[in-house]
C-alpha positions as CSV (number, residue, x, y, z in Angstrom):
1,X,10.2,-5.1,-17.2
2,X,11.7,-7.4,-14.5
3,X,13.4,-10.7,-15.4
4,X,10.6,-12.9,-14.3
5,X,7.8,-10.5,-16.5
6,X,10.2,-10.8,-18.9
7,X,10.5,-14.6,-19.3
8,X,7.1,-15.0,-19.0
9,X,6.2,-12.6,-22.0
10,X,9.2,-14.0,-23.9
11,X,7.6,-16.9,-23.5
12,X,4.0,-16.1,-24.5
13,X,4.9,-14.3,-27.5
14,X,3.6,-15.2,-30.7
15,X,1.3,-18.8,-31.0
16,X,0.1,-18.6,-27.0
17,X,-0.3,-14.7,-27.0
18,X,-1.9,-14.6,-30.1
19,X,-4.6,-17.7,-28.4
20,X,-4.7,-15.3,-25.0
21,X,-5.6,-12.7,-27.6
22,X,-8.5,-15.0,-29.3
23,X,-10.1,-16.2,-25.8
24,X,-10.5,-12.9,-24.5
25,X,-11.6,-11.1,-27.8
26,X,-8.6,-9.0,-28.5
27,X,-5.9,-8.4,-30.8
28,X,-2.3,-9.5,-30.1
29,X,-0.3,-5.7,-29.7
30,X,-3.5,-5.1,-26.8
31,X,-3.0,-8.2,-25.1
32,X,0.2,-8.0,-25.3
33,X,0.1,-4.6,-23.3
34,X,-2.5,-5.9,-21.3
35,X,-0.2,-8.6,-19.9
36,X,2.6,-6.0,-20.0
37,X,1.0,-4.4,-16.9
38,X,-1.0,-7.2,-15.7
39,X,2.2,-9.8,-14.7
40,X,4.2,-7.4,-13.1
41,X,0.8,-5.8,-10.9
42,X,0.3,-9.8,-9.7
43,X,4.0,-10.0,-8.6
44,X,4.0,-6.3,-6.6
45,X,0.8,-7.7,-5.1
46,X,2.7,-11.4,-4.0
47,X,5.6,-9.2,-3.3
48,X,3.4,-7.4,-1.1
49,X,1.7,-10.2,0.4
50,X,4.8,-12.3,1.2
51,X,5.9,-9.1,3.4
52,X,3.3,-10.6,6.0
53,X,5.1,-13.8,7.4
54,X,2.0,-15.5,7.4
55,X,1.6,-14.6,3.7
56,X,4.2,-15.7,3.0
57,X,4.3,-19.5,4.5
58,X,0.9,-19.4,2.8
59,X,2.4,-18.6,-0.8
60,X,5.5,-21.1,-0.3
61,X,2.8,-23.6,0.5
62,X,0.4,-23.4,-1.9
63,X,3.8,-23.4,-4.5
64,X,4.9,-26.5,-3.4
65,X,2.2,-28.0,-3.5
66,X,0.1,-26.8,-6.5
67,X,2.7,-24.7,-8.7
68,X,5.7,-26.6,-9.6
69,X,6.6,-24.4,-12.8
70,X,5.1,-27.8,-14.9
71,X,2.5,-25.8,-16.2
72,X,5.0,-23.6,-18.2
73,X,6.0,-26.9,-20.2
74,X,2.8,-26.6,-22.1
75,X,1.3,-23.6,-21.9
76,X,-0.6,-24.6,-24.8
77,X,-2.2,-27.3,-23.4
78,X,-3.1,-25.1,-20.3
79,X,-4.9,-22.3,-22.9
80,X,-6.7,-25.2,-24.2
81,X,-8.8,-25.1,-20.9
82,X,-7.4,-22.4,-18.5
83,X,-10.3,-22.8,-16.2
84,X,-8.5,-25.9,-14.9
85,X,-6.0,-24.4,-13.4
86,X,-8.6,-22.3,-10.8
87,X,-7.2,-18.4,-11.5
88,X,-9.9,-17.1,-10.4
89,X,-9.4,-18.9,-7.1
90,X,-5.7,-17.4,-7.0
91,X,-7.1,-13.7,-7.9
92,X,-8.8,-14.1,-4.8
93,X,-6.0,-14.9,-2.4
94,X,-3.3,-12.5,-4.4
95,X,-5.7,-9.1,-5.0
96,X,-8.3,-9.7,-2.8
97,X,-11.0,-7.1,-2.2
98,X,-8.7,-4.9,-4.4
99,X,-9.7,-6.9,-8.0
100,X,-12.6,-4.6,-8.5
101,X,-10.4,-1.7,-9.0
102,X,-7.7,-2.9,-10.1
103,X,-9.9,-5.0,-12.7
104,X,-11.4,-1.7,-13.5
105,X,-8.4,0.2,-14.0
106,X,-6.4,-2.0,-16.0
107,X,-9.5,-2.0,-18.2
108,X,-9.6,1.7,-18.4
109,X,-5.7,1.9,-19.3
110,X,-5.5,-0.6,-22.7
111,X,-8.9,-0.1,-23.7
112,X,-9.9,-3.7,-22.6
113,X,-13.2,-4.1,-20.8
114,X,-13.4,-5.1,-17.8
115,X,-14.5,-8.6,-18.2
116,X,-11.9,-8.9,-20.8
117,X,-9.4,-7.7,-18.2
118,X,-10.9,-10.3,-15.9
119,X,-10.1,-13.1,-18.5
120,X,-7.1,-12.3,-18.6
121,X,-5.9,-12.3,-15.0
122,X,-7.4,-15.1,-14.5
123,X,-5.0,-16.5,-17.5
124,X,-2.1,-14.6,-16.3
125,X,-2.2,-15.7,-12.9
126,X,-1.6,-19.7,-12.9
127,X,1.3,-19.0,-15.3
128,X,2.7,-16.5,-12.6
129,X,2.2,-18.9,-9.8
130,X,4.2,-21.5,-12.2
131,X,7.1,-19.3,-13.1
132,X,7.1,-18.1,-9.3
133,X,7.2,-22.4,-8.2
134,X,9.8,-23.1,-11.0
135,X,12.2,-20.3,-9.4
136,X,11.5,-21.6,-5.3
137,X,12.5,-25.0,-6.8
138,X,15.7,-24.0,-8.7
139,X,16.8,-21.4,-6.3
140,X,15.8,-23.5,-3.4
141,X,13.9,-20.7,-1.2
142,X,12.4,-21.5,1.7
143,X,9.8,-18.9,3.2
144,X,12.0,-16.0,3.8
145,X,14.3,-16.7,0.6
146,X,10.8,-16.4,-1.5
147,X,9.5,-13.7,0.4
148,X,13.5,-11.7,-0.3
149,X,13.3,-13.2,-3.7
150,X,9.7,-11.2,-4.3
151,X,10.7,-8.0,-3.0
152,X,13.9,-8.2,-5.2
153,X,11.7,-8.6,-8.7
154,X,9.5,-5.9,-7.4
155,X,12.3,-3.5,-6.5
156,X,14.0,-4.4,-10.2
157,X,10.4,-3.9,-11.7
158,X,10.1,-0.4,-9.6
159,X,13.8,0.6,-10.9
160,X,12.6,-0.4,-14.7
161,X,9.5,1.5,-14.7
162,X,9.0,3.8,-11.6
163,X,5.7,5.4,-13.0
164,X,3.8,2.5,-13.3
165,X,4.8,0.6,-10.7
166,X,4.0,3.4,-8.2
167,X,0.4,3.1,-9.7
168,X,0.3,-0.5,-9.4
169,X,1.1,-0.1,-5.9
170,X,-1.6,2.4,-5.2
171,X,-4.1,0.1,-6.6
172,X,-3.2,-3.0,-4.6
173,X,-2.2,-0.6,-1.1
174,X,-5.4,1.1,-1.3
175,X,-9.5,1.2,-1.4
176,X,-9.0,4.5,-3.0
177,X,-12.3,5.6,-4.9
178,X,-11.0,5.4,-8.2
179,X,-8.8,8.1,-8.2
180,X,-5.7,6.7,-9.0
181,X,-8.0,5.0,-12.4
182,X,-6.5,8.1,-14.7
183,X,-3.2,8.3,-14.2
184,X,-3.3,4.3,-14.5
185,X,-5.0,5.0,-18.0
186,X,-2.2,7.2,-18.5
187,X,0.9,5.1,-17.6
188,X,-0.9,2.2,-19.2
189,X,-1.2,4.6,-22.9
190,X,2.5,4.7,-22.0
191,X,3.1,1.5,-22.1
192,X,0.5,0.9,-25.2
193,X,2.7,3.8,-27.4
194,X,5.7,2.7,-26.1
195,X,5.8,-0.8,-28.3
C-alpha cells in the first residue's frame, strides 16, 4: 500500500472503520479489505485522470476549493452524515461510466454487494479528495506538481502490489465485459487472506 492509502487506513482504523463497517452492513476485517482495494483503485483513477491536462486543472480546482484536507480533522463527524460531503457526486467525475464495473467487481472480490460496495465509495471518496487537498496544500503543487505527485503514489502503489494494481487499471482503462471481474475476485481473496 502506498503512503497516502496507507495514512488514510492508519487513520480509519479502529472507532471510524468499525462505524464505515456499521453503515454499510459489514464487519470490520471485510471493510477493512474493502477499503484496502477501494482507496488505492480512486487514486490510479485521479492518477489517471490528472494525466489529461484538463483533468488535471479540473482536480486542482475542485481541491482548492472544496477539499482542503479539514475533513480529515473529524472524520467522525463526517461518518455522522457522509451524504454531506456529495461522494457520489465525486464517483461521478473520478470513475465515470466505469463505476458499474468497477462497483461490480469490487463487490465480487470481498464478498460485499454491490450496493454495499457503492456505500462505501461513496465514503471513501470525500476522505480521498481530503487527504489528496491536505498534500497540494503542504507540498504546494500547482497543476502539474499534483498531476506528478498522482502518478508518483500510483507508481509506489503499482511497485507495492503489481497484481492488483494491474487489475485496477484494467477496470478504470477499460469497458471490458466483465472479464477482468475474476481475476479481481482473485487478487482481492489475496488481499482478504493476506491480513
Amino acid at each position: 500500500m502506498d503512503a497516502l492509502t496507507q495514512q488514510l487506513m492508519q487513520q480509519l482504523s479502529g472507532q471510524d472503520l468499525s462505524r464505515i463497517g456499521q453503515q454499510i452492513g459489514a464487519d470490520e476485517q471485510t471493510t477493512s479489505t474493502a477499503l484496502s482495494a477501494a482507496l488505492p483503485l480512486l487514486l490510479s483513477a485521479l492518477a489517471n485522470n490528472a494525466s489529461k491536462p484538463e483533468e488535471a486543472q479540473a482536480l486542482h480546482q475542485a481541491l482548492t476549493r472544496d477539499h482542503d484536507g479539514s475533513i480529515l480533522n473529524n472524520v467522525s463527524g463526517f461518518l455522522d452524515n457522509p451524504q454531506s460531503a456529495n461522494g457520489a457526486g465525486i464517483l461521478n467525475h473520478v470513475l465515470g461510466g466505469q463505476q458499474p464495473v468497477v462497483t461490480q467487481g469490487l463487490a465480487q472480490g470481498t464478498g460485499l454487494n454491490s450496493s454495499q460496495i457503492g456505500q462505501l465509495l461513496q465514503i471513501a471518496a470525500p476522505l480521498v479528495m481530503g487527504l489528496l487537498g491536505q498534500q497540494r496544500q503542504q507540498n504546494n503543487l500547482d497543476t502539474n506538481g499534483l498531476s506528478a505527485f498522482l502518478g508518483g503514489q500510483q507508481q509506489l502503489e503499482r511497485e507495492s502490489n503489481p497484481g492488483m494494481m494491474n487489475v485496477l487499471n484494467t477496470l478504470l482503462d477499460t469497458n471490458r465485459d466483465g472479464s477482468a471481474l475474476d481475476e479481481v475476485l482473485g487478487m482481492a481473496g489475496k488481499l482478504l487472506g493476506g491480513k
